[in-house]
Structure formats: C-alpha cells, structure tokens
N, C-alpha and C positions, 0 to 999 in steps of 0.2 A: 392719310394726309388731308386736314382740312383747309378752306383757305386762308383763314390765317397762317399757319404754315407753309403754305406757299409765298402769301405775302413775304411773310419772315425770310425764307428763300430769296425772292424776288429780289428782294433789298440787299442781301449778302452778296447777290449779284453784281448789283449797283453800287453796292460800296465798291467791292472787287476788281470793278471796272474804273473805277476813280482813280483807285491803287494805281490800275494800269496806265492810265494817265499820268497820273502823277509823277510815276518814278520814269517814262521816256519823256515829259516836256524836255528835260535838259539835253535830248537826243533830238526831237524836235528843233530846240531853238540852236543848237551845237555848231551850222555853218555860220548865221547870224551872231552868233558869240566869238568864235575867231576872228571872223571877218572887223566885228565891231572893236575888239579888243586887241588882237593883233597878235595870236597866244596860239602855239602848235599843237602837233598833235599829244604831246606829254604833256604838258599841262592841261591842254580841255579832259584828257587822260582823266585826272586829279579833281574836275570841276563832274565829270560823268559818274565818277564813283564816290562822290561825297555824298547821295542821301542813301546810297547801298551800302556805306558804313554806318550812315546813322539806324537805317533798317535791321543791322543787327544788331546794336543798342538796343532799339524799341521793341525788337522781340524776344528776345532774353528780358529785358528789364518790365514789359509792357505784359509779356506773356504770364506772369508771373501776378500779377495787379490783378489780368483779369478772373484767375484762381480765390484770389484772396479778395478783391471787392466785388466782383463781377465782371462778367461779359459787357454789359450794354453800358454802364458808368466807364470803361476803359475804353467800348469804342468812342461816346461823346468827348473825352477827350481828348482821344486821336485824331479825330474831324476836327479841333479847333487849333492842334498844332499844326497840321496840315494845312488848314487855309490860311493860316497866319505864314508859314514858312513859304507857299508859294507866294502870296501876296509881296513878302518882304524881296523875292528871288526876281519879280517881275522889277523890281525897281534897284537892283545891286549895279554897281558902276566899275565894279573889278573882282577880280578872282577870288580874293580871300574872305568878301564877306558873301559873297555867291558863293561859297563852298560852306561856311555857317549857316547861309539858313536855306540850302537841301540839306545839310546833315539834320537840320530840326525837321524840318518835311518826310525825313527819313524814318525820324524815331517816332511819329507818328504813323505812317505807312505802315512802320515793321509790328509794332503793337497792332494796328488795325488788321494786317493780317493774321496775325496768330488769333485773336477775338473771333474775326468774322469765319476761320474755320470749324472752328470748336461750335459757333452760333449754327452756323448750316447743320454739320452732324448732329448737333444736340435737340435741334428741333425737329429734324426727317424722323420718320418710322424707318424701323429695319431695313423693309422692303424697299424704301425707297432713297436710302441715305448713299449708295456708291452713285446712283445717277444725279443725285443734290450735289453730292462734292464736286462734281466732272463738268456740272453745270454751273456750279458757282466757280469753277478753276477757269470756266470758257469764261467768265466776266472780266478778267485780266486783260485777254487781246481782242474782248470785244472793248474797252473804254478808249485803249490803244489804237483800234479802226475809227473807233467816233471822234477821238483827238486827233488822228492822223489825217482824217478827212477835212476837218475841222479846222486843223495847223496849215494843208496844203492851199487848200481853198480861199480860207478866209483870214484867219488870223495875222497868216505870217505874209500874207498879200497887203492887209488893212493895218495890222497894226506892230507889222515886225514880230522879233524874237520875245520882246519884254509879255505882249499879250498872251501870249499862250501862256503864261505863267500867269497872269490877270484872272484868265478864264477860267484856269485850273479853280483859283484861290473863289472866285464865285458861287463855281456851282458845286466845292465843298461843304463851304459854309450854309446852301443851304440845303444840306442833306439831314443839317443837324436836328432841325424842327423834326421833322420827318422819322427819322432813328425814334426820337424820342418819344411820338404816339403809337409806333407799328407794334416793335419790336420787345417783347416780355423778355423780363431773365429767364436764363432757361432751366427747366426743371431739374436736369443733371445738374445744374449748380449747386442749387437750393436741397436737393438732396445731398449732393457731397456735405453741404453745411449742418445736416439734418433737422431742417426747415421743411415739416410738412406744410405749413400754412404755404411757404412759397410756392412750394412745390405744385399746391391744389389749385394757388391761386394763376399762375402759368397754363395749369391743364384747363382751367374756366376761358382762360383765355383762346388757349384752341379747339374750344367744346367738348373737352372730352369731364368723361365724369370723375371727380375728385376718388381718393383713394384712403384707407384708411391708417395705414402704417407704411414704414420705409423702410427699407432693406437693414437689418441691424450693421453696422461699419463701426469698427475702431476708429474712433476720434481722436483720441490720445495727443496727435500732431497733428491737428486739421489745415495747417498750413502748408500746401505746398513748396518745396524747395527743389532747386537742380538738383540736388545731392540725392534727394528721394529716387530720382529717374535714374541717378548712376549706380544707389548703391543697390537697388532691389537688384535680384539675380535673373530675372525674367523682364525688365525692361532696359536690364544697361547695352544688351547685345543692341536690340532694336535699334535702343537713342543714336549709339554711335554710328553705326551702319545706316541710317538714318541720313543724321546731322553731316556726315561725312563724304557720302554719295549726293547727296544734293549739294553741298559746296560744290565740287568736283562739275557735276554737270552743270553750274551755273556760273562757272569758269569759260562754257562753251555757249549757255543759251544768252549770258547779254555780252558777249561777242556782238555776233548780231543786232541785237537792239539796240546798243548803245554806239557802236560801229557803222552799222550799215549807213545810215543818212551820209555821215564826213565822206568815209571812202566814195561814194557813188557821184556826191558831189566834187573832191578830185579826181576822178578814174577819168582821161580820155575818151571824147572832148570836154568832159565837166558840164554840169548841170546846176542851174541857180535853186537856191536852198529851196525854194518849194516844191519845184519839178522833184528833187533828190530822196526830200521825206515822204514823198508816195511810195520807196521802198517798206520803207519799217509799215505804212498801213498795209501793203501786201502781206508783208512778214505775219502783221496781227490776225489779217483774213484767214492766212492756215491756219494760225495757233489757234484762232476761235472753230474754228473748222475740227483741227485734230482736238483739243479737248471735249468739242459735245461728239463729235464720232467716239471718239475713246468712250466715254461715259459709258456707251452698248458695248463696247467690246469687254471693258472689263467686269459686267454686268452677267454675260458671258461665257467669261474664257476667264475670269479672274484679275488679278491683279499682276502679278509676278513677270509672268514671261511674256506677255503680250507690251508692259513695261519695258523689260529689256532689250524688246525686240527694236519700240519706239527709239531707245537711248541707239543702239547702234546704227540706225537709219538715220537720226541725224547725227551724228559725227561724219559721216559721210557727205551729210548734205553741206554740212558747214564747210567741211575741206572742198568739195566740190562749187560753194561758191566762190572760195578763192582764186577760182580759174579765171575769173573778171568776164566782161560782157563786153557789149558793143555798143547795144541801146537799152534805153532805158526801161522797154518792156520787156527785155530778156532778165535786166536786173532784177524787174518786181516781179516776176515766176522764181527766179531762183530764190528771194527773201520768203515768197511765199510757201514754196516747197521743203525747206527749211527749218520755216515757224513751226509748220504742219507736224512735225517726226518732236523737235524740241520742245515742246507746247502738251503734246500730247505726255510725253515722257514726264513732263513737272504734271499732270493732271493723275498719271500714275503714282509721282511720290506724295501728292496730299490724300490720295485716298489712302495711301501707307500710313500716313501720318493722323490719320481720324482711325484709323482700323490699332495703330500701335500704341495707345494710351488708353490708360481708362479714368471717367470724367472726374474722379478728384484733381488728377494733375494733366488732364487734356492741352489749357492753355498752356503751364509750365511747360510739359514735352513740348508742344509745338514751336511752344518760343525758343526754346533753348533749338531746337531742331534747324528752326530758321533762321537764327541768330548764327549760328557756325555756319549754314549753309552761304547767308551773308558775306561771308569771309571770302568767299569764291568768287559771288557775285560781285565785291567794291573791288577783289584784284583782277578780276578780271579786264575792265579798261584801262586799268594804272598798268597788268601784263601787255594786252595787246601795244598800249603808247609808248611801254620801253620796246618789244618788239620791233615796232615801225622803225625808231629814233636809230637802234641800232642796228639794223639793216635792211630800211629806207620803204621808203613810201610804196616803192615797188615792185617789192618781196611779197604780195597778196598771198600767194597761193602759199609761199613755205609759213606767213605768220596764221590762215585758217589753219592749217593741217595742224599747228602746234597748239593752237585756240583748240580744237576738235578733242584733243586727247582729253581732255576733261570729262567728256562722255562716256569715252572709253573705259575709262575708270570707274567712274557714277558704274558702268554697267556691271563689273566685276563686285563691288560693294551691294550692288541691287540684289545679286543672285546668290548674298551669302546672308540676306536675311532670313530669319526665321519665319514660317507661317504660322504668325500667332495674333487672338484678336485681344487687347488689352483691353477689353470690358472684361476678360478670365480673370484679372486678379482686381476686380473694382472693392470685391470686397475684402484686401488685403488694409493692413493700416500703411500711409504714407514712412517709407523707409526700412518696412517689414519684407521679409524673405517670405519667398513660399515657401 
C-alpha cells in the first residue's frame, strides 16, 4: 500500500462519513421539525425515511453507472446531488417537499455508497483490503460523531434545525474539488473494460510499475446488468442472502438512528432537542468504535461467525434499550452500547459485500445489494411510526423487541451464505455459468 493508496482510502473515509451525516441530519434536526411543523410521530415516520428510499434508487440505479462509466465520474455526481438535496432540505417549509429533496439526497448517498465501496476494495492490496473496508465502514458513525457534536453544540444552538442541513450541503460541495485531484479510476475497472492504458496509467498513479498484458476475459457483454448477478449459479445464492439479510438487519440498525433523538426527547421528563441528540453522537461513538475493532477481528477470525455473533448482540441491545432510562447519560451508554454490536455487524456485511463479487459487476452487486437492503432501512421508521400510533407512545420496550427481530433474521440469512470469494469467477463472461 502506497500512499496514494491510503490517500485514496483516507478519502472513501471521508466521503463515508458525509454519507453518515447526511442520511441522520433529518434525525438530527427531527425534534425541531415537529415541534416547527406540528407533525407526529407517523408522519416525521415518512419525512425520516424519504432519503433511505431514495438511497435505494441510487444504488440499484447509481451502482450500475459506476460499472459502465466509472467509479470516480459516478462518485462526482453524487457529491452534487447531495449538496444540492441538502441545501434545498435546509430551506423546505412543509413535509412534502422535504420528503422530495431527501429522496434526491438519498439517490445520491445510495450511488455514493455503492462507488466508495468497490473504490476502497479496488484500490487496497490483498493483505490489506478486509482492514480498508472495516476502516472505511467506521467512516459512517465517525461523520455521524462529527455531525452530532456539531448539531448538539453549535448548530441546532445557533442556527436551529434548517442549519444542520446548511452545513451538510457545504462541506459536500466541497469535497468535490478534492475527489476530483486525489482519486484515479481504479485499475479493476479499467481492466474489467480491458483498457490496459488505464489500467497502467492508475498503477503510475500509485507507483507501482505498469504491466504488460491483462488477464484474457470474455467481453462479449461488458455491461453489467442485475440479471448477470441473479442469473450466474455461483453469485445468485450470495446476492440474495446478501441483499436480503442486510434489509432485515437494517429494519433494526436505523431503529435506532433515526428513533433514538424523538423518543429521548419525549421519554420523562423530556429533554430539549440539543440535550436529546447527544444520544445518536453516543450511538455513532460505538459504531465508530465496533467497526475499526471489528476490522482486527475479522482480520482474525474471518468474516462469518464473528458477524453473527455481532448481529445477535445487538438485537438484544436494541430490545434492551427499549426498557427506557432515567437520565440522560444512562440513555447515551445505552445508544452507545447498541451502535457498538449494530455497526460492527453492517462492517461484517460490506466486507461480505467486497469479498461476494468479482470487479466486472462489484458496483452492480453492491448496488443492487444495497438497494434491497434499502428496503428495510426507509421501512424501517414508517414500521416503528405505525408501531407507536398503534400502541402508543409508551409501549417502548414491546415496539424495540419487535424493531430487534430484524437482526434476528439478518442472523439466520448471515449463516446460510456461502464462503465464497467472487474474484473466483472474475474470469467468467457477465451472465455465464460456471
């Protein structure tokens, strides 16, 4: 690993971390929203998971671009839907076009993250790609610490709810400069394409010395499709078991982040919005925490069971916070203890998710992976908000245990994948059987 390679790293971080921002400001700003608007828990329900429907749009639809045009031209313009969606979100005056432009925040996010993980794996050396992913997964609830500090402190002190959405849309925009000098295509691309020029000219970029020829690959269909990932016999178990267990547990992990602020903030005697959102920066602290500890575990001990083990320690944790608190540092150990088992556990499924594709259709797997997984995650607050509405605000502990089962499940799906690394059929053609 040279350091442009790290740089390259560094930055998948950083974007990672935006992401993580990005998709809790509306958890963030969520008491100042009601409060301003005057909208319960069902409807902010509807307002919390509009950019985690649009994040399955944009990685299904986004994952698939980065395939066929590139990585780094798909992340640039996911940075500008992004800053544009929060910028418009900061100035919305009612529910229905604040659910428009997070779903556009969304379908940038969701593209950004299918890009920046294929960019991590693509650019690590062997040796060093499960501790890259585990490090670029902790970017997520490290951007979520830095926003949450950021929301508690300053923002939602100085300039309300609308700011955090301000700030987001700033310091996206200017990542963009930035992306744009660091970060090379990456050579699995340019090979998938069979572009040695790119390829050599990538490897000059991180000092390594050019090469003479490329692995001979059927081209015949150089475009990736979903259908290629379902119809091959060796990657359809993966995708579904995949796409299918990660919705599931993300039924249970934005529970949590997109919950914990409202409820802490009603829970007796209630807590005004800034005190309430140092839970979720608790919550981010484990999860930054459990995804770079995970990185050595599964380093390790592998991937598989040490995963599973993460997935059933938080569903516990999550039912266990529905017991309610007292005060408010009891609430930020329990969001943190939480984050820690749920955090870890999604740093388990992208290293799944780099390890179960091979780099012709890395972004399309992943997109399409996260795009179902999406599914879990936008019903996830529209579940918990019917939940509440239908048996009330102070049914905590029966609507976590029923939020929780989603893990439970993820866990069952976790432990009927295959151990298989999908660089084994890189040199199959797109749609071909082994």
């Amino acid at each position: 690993m040279g350091t442009r390679q790290w740089a390259v790293v560094v930055l998948m971080v950083l974007l990672n971390a935006l992401d993580g921002f990005d998709v809790l400001a509306s958890a963030f700003a969520a008491p100042g929203i009601s409060a301003e608007w005057g909208i319960e828990r069902a409807a902010l329900g509807v307002v919390l998971s509009a950019e985690l429907v649009g994040m399955g749009f944009g990685s299904v639809i986004l994952g698939g671009v980065a395939d066929k045009f590139g990585r780094k031209n798909t992340m640039l313009v996911c940075l500008v839907l992004m800053a544009a969606g929060m910028w418009a979100a900061g100035h919305a005056n009612s529910v229905t076009p604040m659910v428009a432009y997070r779903f556009l925040t969304g379908i940038g996010i969701g593209g950004m993250l299918a890009a920046t993980n294929a960019v991590t794996a693509e650019s690590s050396s062997t040796a060093s790609r499960r501790a890259a992913i585990a490090v670029y997964v902790a970017g997520y609830p490290l951007g979520a610490i830095i926003g949450g500090i950021a929301a508690s402190e300053w923002l939602l002190v100085e300039y309300g709810w609308r700011g955090v959405f301000d700030f987001g849309a700033i310091v996206t925009a200017a990542l963009i400069p930035i992306l744009w000098l660091v970060v090379p295509e990456t050579a699995a691309y340019h090979a998938s394409k069979g572009n040695l020029d790119g390829v050599n000219k990538t490897l000059r970029a991180f000092g390594k010395p050019p090469v003479d020829t490329l692995p001979v690959l059927d081209t015949s269909d150089s475009k990736p499709k979903v259908t290629d990932i379902l119809s091959n016999p060796k990657l359809r178990p993966v995708t579904l078991l995949l796409a299918f267990g990660y919705a599931f547990h993300t039924i249970t992990f934005y529970y949590i982040l997109k919950f914990a602020v409202q409820i802490v903030s009603d829970y007796p005697p209630g807590y005004p919005p800034q005190d309430a959102a140092t839970v979720l920066t608790y919550a981010n602290v484990g999860g930054f925490l459990g995804s770079a500890l995970f990185g050595f575990i599964m380093a390790r001990l592998g991937i598989r069971w040490p995963t599973a083990f993460m997935l059933l320690i938080g569903a516990i944790g999550v039912a266990w916070f529905g017991m309610g608190r007292d005060t408010l540092g009891a609430w930020q150990v329990a969001t943190m203890v939480t984050g820690f088992f749920t955090n870890a556990a999604i740093s388990g499924y992208y290293a799944a998710f780099a390890r179960g594709f091979p780099a012709y259709a890395r972004g399309t797997g992943t997109g399409f992976v996260l795009g179902i997984g999406r599914l879990g995650a936008a019903g996830s607050p529209l579940l918990a908000g019917a939940l509440f509405t239908a048996l009330g605000n102070d049914e905590l502990l029966t609507v976590s245990i029923i939020m929780a089962m989603g893990s439970v499940v993820s866990l069952v799906l976790f432990l009927m994948l295959p151990e298989r690394d999908g660089d084994e059929v890189v040199g199959l053609a797109p749609g071909k059987s082994a």
